[in-house]
C-alpha positions as CSV (number, residue, x, y, z in Angstrom):
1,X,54.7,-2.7,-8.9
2,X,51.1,-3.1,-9.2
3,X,50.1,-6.4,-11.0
4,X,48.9,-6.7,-14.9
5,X,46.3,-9.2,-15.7
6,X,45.2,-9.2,-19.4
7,X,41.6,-11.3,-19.7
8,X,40.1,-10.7,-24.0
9,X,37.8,-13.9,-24.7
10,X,39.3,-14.9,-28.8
11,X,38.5,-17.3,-31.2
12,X,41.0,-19.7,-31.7
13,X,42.1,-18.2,-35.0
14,X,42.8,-14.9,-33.7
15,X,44.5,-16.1,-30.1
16,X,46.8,-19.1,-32.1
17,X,47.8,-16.7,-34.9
18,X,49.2,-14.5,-32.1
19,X,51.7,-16.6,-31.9
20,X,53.3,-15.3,-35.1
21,X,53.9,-12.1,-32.8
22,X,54.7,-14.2,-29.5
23,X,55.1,-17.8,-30.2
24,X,53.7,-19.9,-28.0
25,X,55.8,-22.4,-25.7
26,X,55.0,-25.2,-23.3
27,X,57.7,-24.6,-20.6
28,X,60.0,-27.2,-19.5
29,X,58.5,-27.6,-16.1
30,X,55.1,-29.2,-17.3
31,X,53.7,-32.3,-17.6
32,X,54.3,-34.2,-20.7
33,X,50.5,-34.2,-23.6
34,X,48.7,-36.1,-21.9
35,X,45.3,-36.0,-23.8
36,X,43.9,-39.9,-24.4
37,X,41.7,-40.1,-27.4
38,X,39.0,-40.1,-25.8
39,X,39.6,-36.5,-24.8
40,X,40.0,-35.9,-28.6
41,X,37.3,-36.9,-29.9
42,X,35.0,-35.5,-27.7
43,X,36.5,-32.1,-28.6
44,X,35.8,-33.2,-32.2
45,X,32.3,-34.4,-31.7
46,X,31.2,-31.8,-29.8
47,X,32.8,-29.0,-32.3
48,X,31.0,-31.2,-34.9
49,X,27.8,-31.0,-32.9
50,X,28.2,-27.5,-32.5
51,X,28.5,-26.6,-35.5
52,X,24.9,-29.0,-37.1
53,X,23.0,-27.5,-34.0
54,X,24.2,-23.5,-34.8
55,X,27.7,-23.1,-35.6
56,X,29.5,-22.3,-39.1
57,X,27.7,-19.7,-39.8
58,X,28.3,-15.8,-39.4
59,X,25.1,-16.3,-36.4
60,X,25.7,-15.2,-33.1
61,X,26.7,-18.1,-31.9
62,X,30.0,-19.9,-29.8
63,X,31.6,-23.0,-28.4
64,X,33.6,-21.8,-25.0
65,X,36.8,-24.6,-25.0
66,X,38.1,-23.3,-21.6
67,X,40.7,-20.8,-20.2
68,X,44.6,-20.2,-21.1
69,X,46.7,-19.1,-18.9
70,X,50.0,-17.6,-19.9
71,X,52.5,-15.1,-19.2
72,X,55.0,-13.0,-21.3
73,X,58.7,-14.5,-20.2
74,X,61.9,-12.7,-21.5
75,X,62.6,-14.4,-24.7
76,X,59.0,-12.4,-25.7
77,X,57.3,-15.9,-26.1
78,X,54.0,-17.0,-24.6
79,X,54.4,-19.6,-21.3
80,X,51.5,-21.4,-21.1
81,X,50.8,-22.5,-17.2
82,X,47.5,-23.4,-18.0
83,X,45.7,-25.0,-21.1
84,X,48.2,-26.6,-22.8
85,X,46.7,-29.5,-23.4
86,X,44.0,-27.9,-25.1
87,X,46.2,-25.5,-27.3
88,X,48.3,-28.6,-28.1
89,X,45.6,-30.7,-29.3
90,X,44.0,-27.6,-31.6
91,X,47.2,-27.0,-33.3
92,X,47.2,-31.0,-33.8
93,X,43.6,-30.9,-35.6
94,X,44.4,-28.2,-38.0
95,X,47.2,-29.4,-38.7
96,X,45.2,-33.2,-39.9
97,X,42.5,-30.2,-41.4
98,X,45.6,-28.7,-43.2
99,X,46.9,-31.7,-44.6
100,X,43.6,-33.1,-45.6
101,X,42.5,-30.4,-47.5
102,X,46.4,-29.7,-49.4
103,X,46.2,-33.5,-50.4
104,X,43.7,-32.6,-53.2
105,X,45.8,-31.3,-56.2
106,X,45.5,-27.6,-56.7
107,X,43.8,-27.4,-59.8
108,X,40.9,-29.5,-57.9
109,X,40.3,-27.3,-54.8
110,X,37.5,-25.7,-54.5
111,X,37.6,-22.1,-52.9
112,X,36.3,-23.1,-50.1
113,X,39.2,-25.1,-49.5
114,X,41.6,-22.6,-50.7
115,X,40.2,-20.3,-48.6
116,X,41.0,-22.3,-45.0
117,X,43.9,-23.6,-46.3
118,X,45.2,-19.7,-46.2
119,X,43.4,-19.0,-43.4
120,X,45.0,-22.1,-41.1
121,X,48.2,-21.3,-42.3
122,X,49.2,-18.2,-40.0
123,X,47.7,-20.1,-37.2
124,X,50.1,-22.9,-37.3
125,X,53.7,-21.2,-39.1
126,X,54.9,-18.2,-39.1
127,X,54.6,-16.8,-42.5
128,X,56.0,-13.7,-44.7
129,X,54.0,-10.6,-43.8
130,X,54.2,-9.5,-47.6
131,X,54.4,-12.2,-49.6
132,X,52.1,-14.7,-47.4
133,X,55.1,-17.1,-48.0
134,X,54.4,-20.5,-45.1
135,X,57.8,-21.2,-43.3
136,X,56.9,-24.7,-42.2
137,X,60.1,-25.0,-40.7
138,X,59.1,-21.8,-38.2
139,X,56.3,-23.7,-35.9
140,X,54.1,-21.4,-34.0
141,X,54.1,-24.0,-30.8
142,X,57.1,-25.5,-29.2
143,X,57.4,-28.1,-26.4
144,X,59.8,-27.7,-24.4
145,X,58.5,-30.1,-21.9
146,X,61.2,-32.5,-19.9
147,X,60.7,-35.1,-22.3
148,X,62.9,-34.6,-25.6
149,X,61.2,-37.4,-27.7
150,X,58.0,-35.8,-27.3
151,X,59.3,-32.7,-28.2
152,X,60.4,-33.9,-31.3
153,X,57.5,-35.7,-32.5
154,X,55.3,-32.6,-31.9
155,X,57.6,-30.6,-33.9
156,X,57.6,-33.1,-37.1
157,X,54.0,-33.7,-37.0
158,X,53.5,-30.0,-37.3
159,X,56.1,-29.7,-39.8
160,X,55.2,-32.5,-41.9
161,X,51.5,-33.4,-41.6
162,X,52.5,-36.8,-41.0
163,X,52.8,-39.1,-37.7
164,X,54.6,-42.4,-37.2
165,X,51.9,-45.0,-38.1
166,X,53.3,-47.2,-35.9
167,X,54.1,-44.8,-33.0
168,X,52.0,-45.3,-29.7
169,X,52.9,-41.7,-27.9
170,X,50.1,-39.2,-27.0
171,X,50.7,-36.9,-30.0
172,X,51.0,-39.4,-32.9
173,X,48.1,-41.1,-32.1
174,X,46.1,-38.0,-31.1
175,X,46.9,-36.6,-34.4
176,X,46.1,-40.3,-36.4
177,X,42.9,-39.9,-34.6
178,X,41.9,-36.5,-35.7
179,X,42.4,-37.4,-39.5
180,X,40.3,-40.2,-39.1
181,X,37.3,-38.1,-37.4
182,X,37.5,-35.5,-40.0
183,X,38.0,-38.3,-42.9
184,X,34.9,-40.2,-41.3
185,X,32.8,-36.9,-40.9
186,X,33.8,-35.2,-44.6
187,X,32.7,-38.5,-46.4
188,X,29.3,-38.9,-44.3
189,X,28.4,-35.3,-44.8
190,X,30.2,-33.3,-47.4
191,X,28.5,-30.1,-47.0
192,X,29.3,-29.4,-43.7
193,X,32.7,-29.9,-43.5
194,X,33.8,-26.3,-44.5
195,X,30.9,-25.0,-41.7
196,X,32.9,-27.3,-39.1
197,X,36.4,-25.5,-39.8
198,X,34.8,-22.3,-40.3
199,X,33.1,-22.8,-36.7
200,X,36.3,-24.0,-35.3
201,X,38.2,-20.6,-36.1
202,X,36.0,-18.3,-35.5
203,X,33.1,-19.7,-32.9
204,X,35.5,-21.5,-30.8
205,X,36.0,-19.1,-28.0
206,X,38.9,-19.1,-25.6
207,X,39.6,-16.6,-22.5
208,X,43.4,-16.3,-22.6
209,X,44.6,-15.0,-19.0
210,X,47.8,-13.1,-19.7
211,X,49.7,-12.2,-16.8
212,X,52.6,-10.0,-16.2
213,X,55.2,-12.5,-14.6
214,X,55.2,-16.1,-14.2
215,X,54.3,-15.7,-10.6
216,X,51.2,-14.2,-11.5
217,X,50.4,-17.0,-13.8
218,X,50.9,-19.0,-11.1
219,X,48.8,-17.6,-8.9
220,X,46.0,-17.3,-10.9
221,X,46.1,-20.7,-12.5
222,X,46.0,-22.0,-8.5
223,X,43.1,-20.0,-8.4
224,X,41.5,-21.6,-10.9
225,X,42.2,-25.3,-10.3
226,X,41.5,-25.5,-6.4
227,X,39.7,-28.6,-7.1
228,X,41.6,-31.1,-8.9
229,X,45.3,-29.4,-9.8
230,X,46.4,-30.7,-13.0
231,X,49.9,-29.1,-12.1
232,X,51.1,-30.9,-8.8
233,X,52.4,-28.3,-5.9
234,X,56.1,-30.2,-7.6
235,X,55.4,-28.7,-11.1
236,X,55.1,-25.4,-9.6
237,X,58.4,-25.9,-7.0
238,X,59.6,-26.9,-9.9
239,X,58.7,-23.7,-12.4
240,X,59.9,-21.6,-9.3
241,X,63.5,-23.2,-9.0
242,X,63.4,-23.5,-12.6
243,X,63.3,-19.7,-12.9
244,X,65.7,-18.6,-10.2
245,X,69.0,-20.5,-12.6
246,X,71.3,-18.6,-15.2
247,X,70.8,-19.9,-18.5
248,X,73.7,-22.6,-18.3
249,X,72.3,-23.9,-15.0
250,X,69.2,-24.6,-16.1
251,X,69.9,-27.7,-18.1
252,X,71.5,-29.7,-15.4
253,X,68.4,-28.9,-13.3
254,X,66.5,-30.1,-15.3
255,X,68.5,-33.0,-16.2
256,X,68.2,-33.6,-12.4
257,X,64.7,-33.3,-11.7
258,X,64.1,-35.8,-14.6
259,X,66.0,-38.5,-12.9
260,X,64.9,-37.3,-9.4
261,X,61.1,-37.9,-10.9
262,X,61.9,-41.2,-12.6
263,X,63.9,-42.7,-9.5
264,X,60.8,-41.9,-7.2
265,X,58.4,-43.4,-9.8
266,X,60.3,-46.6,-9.7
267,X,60.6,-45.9,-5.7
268,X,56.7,-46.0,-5.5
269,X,57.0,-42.3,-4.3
270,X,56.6,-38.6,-5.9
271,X,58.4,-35.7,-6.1
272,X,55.5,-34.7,-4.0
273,X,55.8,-36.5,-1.5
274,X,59.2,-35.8,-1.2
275,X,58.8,-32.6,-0.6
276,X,56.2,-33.5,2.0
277,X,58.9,-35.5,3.9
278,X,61.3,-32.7,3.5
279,X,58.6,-30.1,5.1
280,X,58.6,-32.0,7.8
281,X,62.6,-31.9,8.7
282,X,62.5,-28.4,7.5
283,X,60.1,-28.0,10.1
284,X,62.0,-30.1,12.5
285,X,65.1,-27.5,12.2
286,X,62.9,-24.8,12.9
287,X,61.9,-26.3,16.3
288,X,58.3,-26.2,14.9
289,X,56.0,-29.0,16.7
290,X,52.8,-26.8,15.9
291,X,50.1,-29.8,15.8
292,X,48.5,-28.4,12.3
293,X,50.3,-29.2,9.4
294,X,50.3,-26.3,6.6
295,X,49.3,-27.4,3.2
296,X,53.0,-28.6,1.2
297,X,52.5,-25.1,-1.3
298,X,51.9,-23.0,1.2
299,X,54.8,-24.1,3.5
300,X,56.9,-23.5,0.7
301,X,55.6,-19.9,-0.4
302,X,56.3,-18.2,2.6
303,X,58.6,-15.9,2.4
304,X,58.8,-15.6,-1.3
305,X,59.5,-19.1,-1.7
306,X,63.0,-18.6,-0.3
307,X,63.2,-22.5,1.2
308,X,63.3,-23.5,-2.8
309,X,66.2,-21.9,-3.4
310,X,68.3,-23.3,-0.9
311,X,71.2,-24.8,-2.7
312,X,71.2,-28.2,-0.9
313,X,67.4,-28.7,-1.6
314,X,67.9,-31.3,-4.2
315,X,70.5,-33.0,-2.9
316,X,68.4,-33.6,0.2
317,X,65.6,-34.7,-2.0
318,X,67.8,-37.6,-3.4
319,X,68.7,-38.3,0.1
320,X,65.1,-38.7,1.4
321,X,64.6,-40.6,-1.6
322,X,67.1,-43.2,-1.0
323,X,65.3,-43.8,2.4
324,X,62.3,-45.1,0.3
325,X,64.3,-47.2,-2.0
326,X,65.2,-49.2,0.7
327,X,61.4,-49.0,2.5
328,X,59.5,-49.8,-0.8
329,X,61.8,-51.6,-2.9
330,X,64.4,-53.5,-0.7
331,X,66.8,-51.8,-3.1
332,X,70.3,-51.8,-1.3
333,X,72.3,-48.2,-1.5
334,X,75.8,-48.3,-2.4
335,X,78.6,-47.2,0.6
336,X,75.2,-47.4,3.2
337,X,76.1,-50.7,5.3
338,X,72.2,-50.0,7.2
339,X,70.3,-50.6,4.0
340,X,71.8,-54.5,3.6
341,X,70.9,-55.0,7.4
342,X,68.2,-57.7,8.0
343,X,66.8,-56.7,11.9
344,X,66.7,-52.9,10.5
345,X,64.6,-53.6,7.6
346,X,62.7,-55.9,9.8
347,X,62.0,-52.8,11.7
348,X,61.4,-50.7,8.9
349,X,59.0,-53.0,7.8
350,X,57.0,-53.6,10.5
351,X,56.6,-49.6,11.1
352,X,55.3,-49.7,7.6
353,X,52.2,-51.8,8.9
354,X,51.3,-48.7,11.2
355,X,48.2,-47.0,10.2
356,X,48.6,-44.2,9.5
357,X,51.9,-42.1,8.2
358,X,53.0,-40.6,11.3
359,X,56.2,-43.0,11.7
360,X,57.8,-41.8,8.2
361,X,59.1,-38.1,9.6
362,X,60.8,-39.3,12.1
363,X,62.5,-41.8,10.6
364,X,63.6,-39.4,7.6
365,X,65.1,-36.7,9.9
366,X,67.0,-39.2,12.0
367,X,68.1,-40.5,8.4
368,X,68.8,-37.0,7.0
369,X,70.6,-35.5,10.2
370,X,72.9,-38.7,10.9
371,X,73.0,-41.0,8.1
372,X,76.6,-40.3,7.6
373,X,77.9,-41.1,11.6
374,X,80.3,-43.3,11.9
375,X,77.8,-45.0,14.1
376,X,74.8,-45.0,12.3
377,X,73.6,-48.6,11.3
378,X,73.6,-49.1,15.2
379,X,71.9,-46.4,16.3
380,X,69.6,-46.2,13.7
381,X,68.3,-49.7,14.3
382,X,67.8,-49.0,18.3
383,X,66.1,-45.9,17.3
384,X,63.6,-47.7,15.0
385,X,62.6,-50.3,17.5
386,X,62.7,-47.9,20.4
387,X,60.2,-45.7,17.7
388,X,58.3,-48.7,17.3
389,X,57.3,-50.0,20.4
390,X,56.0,-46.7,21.3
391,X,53.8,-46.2,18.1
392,X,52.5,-49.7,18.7
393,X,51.9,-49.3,22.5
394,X,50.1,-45.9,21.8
395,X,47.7,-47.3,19.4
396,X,47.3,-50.9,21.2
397,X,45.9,-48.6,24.1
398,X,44.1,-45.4,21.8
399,X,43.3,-46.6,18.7
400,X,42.9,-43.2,16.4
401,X,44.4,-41.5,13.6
402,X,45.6,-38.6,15.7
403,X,46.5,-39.6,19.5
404,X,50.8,-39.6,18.3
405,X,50.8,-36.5,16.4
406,X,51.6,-34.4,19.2
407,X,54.2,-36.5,20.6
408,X,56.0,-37.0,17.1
409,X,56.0,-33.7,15.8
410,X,58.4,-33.1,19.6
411,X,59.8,-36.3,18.8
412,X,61.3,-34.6,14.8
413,X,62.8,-31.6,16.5
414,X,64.4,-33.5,19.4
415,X,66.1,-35.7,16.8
416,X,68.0,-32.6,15.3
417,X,69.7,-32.2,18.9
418,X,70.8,-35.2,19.3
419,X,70.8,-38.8,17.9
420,X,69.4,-40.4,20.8
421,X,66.6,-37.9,21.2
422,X,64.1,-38.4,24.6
423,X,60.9,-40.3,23.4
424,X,58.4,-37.3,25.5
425,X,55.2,-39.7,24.6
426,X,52.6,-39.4,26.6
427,X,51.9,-40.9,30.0
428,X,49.9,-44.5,28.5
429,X,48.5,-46.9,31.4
430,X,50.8,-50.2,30.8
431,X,48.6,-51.8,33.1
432,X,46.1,-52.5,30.3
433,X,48.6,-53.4,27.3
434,X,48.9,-57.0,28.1
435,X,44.9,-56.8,27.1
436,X,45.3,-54.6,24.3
437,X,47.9,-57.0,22.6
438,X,45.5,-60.1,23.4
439,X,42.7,-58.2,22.0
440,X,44.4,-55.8,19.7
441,X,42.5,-53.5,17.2
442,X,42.5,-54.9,14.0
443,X,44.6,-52.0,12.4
444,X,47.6,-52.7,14.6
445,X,47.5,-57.1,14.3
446,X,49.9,-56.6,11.3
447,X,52.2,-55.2,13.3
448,X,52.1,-57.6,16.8
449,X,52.4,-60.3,14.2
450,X,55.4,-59.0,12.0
451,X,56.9,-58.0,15.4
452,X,56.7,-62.0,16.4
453,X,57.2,-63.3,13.5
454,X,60.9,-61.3,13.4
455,X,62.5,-62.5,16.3
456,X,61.8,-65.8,14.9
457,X,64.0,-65.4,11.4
458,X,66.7,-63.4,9.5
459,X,64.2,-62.6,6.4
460,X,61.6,-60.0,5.4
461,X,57.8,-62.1,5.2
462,X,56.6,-62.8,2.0
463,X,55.2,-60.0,-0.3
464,X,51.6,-61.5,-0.2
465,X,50.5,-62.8,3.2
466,X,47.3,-62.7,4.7
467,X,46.3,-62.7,8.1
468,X,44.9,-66.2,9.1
469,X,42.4,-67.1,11.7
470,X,43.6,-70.6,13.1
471,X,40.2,-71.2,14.4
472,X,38.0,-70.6,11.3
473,X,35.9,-67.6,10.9
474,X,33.4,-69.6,9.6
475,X,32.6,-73.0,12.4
476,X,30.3,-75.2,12.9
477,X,27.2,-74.3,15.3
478,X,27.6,-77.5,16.8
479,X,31.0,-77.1,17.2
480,X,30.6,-75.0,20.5
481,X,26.8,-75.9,21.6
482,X,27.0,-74.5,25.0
483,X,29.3,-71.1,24.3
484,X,27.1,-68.2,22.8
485,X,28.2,-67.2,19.5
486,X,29.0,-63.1,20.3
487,X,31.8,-64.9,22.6
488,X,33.1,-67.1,19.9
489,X,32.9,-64.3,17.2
490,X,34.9,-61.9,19.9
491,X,37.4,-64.9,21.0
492,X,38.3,-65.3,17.2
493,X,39.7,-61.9,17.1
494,X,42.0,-62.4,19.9
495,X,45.8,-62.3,18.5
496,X,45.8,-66.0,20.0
497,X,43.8,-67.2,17.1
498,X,46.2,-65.3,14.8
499,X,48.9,-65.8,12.0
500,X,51.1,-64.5,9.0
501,X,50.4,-67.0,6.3
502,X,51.2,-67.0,2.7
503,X,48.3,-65.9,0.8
504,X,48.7,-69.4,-1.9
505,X,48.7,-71.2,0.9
506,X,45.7,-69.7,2.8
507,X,43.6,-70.1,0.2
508,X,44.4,-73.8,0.2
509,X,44.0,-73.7,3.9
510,X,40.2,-72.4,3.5
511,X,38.5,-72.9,6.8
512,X,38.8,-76.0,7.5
513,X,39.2,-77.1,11.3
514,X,43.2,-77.0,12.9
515,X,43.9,-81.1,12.0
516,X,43.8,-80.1,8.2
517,X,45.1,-77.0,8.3
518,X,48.4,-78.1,10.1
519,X,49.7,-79.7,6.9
520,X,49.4,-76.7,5.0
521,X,51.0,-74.7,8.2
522,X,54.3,-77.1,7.6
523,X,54.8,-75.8,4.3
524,X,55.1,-71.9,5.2
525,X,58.4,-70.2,5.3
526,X,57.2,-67.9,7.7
527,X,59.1,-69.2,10.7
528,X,55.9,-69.0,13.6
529,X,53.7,-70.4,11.1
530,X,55.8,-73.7,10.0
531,X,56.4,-73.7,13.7
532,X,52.5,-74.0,14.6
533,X,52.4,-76.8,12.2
534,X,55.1,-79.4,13.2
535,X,54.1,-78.4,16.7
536,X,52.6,-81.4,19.2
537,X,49.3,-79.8,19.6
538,X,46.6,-81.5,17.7
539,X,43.5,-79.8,18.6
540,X,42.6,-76.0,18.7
541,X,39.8,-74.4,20.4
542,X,38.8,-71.5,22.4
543,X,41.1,-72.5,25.5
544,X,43.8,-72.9,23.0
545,X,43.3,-69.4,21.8
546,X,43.4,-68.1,25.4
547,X,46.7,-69.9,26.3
548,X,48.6,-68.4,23.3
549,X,47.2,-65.0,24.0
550,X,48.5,-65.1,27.3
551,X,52.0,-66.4,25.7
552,X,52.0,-64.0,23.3
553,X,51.2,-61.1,24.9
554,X,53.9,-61.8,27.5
555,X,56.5,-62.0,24.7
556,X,55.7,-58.8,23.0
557,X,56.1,-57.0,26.4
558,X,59.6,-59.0,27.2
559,X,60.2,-57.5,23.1
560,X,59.0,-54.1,24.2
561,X,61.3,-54.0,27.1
562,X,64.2,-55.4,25.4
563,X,64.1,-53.0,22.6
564,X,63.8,-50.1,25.5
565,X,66.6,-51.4,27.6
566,X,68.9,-51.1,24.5
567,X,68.3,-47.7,23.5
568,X,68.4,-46.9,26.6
569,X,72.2,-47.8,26.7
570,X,72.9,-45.9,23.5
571,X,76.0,-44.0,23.7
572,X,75.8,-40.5,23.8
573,X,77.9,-39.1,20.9
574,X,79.6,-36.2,22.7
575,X,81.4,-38.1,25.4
576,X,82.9,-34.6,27.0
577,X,81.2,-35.5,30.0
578,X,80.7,-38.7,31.6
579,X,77.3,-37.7,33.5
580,X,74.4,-38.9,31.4
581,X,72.6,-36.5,29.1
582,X,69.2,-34.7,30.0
583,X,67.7,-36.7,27.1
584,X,68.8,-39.7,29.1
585,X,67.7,-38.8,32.3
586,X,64.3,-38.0,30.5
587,X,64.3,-41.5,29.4
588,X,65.3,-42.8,33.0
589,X,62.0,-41.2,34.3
590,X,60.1,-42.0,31.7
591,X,60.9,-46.0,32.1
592,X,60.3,-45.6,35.5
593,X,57.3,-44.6,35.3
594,X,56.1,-47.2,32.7
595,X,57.6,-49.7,34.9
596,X,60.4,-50.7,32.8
597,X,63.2,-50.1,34.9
């Protein structure tokens, strides 16, 4: 069938008293009103400006307040995927117009007033098409919007006229606000007030966009809001799936996006970027390693949007989620033994230093695909060490955004075949990593020292620690005389002259010179750092720095090949045959050939 698009610019009497035809409704998949007041009164004072300047009187003459998109759903109400805010926020001022105006006793009115009372009437309540009778109980505009309170205090304001003084939601105050513009404006200037509501009926334009079907509306309201979606690609996922249920399932799922939101809110995630995560297994099952990632909508569209409506779609959401609760949070998951486990969140922690986000997918298909193995907290942590001394040797050695992406994306779908997949990285020169680590980039120093600092102690770093240069940044120019100060500034840098340091304590620290410093070092909790500071050394200068590179650099390589040696040795979980898998022999050669074996 051919699609039906409906575009009639109206004034805003004539397009809200359609909705004593086709009420309007605000779908349970949107965002909650949002408008500040701020937004509302420069919809006021504009109108208000409009109307002084040329408005409010039967002159050519209009105010354009945007675009509305909608679409006819089966209950023969209007859906509005675009614009609520805006058609909330009318019906909110003439309602405080309304209310204003009906507070003067009857016999006091002028006609004016009498006049716009009637006339605001069949925009906001359905009333009797003989008798003109206002059910005020009948509301022209219902919320419906995952957020019940809301809902309700929309509803009474309309009803009533009146709003919580004391409440602090969007709509009560929004609506307070409103009566105290139009109060403020009808006693500084009397005679325009009636131009103002006439101008706001009739020379307020808006373009309704009426489409056929929801997907349609969809479409079109993408369309329009390429730059800047106030609707998330989630909201839409979320009208989509929202669609697809009978009318008894659609309760629970929405029930169950609610908590799935607010659980990844309190995560520090999204619903968003869950489903980002989730593209990427998706993808991983698919055995696609295509170096381009599609855009999170459009991976989802294809096919009719047929990967929404997989039944296990939220369940795998929660799953992904729980990943993060551990990551972001430290939150520990009831009946999962890993998420208590000090060396794997260690791990976890350390690949959270990486700079960029490439670690995250393979981590959450390895979580997704084997999380429930009888051996999982043991693989799982060999497989995050093993995934972390590659990430950190890559970018020790080539330092950009996108030098792993290949190698991961072969890395997700090898994880679905097996849980110790074959790291196919490629080919880095080891020779040069003991230099790299001495003289790291300074993106990946978080990471060399979070991975020394963790075979030192049992417990995650502090939340705020700083990076601290044991030889100050700052230093006396007599403090060197005969060593050119491009070679001091570069020697400073080395991982040597390094730390994790508690950012109190840092700043206390300042830059003064090692003998001062130390006493501060003592009273770290961070294991190398206390260390450093009840240590025998007494002075620190650039041969210092150049000693502890050296020690350093050759305990990150023993760490390196310690972590490869183990997974090496993972057991392969189909022990059918007791020759070793091709993964493994892929893992043989590869050691070789970095000289690890």
């Amino acid at each position: 069938m051919p699609t039906t698009i409906e575009v009639n610019k109206q004034s805003v009497e004539t397009l809200l008293g359609s909705g004593k035809t086709k009420p309007f409704v605000i779908p349970e998949y949107q965002r909650p009103y949002a408008w500040t007041e701020e937004q509302v009164e420069t919809l006021f004072e504009d109108l208000w400006e409009f109307t002084a300047a040329s408005g409010g009187t039967e002159r050519d003459g209009t105010y354009f307040l945007g675009s509305v998109v909608s679409y006819e759903n089966e209950d023969g109400e209007q859906e509005i995927i675009d614009g609520q805010q805006r058609i909330t926020s009318l019906f909110l001022l003439l309602c405080a117009i309304y209310t204003k105006l009906k507070a003067t006793p009857e016999s006091e009115r002028t006609p004016q007033a009498n006049n716009f009372i009637g006339k605001i009437e069949p925009v906001i309540w359905r009333t009797d098409k003989l008798t003109g009778t206002v059910d005020r109980n009948n509301i022209l505009l219902t919320s419906r919007v995952v957020n019940n309170e809301g809902n309700e205090t929309l509803r009474i304001i309309l009803e009533t006229g009146r709003a919580d003084e004391s409440a602090k939601d969007n709509y009560s105050r929004n609506y307070r606000y409103f009566q105290e513009l139009f109060d403020k404006h009808s006693t500084e200037n009397p005679l325009m007030v009636y131009q103002f509501i006439y101008a706001l009926l009739n020379q307020a334009i808006l373009l309704p966009i009426t489409a056929d079907t929801q997907d349609t509306a969809l479409t079109i309201f993408s369309t329009l809001n390429d730059r800047g979606l106030p609707l998330s690609d989630a909201d839409i996922f979320k009208a989509k799936m929202y669609n697809q249920f009978s009318p008894d399932e659609k309760k629970a799922f929405i029930d169950r996006w609610k908590d799935l939101d607010e659980e990844a809110m309190d995560a520090d995630e999204s619903i968003q970027q869950l489903f980002y995560y989730n593209m990427f297994y998706l993808r991983a099952l698919e055995k696609d390693t295509k170096t381009t990632t599609p855009g999170v909508r459009k991976y989802y569209a294809a096919n009719k949007f047929e990967k929404l409506y997989n039944p296990e779609l939220m369940d795998t959401l929660f799953v992904i989620l729980n990943l993060w609760k551990v990551v972001n949070k430290g939150e520990e998951i009831e009946g999962e033994a890993w998420s208590k486990n000090i060396k794997i969140r260690q791990s976890l922690d350390t690949l959270s230093s990486y700079p960029n986000e490439f670690w995250k997918y393979p981590v959450v298909i390895y979580y997704v695909c084997y999380r429930n193995e009888e051996s999982f907290e043991t693989k799982f942590g060999l497989f995050l060490n093993k995934l972390l001394g590659e990430l950190m040797s890559k970018y020790l050695l080539i330092p950009t955004i996108n030098a792993v992406k290949p190698d991961i994306l072969k890395l997700n779908s090898a994880i679905v075949a097996s849980d110790a997949p074959a790291f196919d990285f490629k080919e880095i020169d080891m020779s040069r990593l003991e230099a790299s680590i001495q003289n790291p980039n300074r993106n990946v120093v978080r990471m060399l020292l979070k991975t020394l600092a963790y075979e030192e102690q049992d417990d995650l770093l502090p939340g705020k620690w700083e990076i601290e240069h044991i030889f100050p940044q700052k230093w006396q120019a007599n403090y060197f005389p005969d060593v050119p100060d491009a070679t001091i500034k570069e020697k400073i840098e080395h991982i040597g002259n390094k730390l994790p340091f508690e950012k109190k304590l840092n700043i206390v620290a300042g830059n003064g010179y090692f003998g001062k410093k130390k006493t501060e070092y003592v009273k770290s909790k961070i294991a190398i750092t206390k260390a450093m500071g009840t240590s025998g050394v007494t002075e620190w200068d650039l041969e210092s720095i150049t000693k502890r590179d050296i020690r350093i650099s050759d305990n990150i390589m023993n760490i390196l090949k310690k972590w490869n040696d183990a997974y090496l040795n993972i057991p392969v979980s189909d022990a059918t045959e007791d020759k070793p898998s091709d993964e493994q022999l892929a893992q043989i050669e590869e050691f070789k050939k970095k000289g690890w074996i």
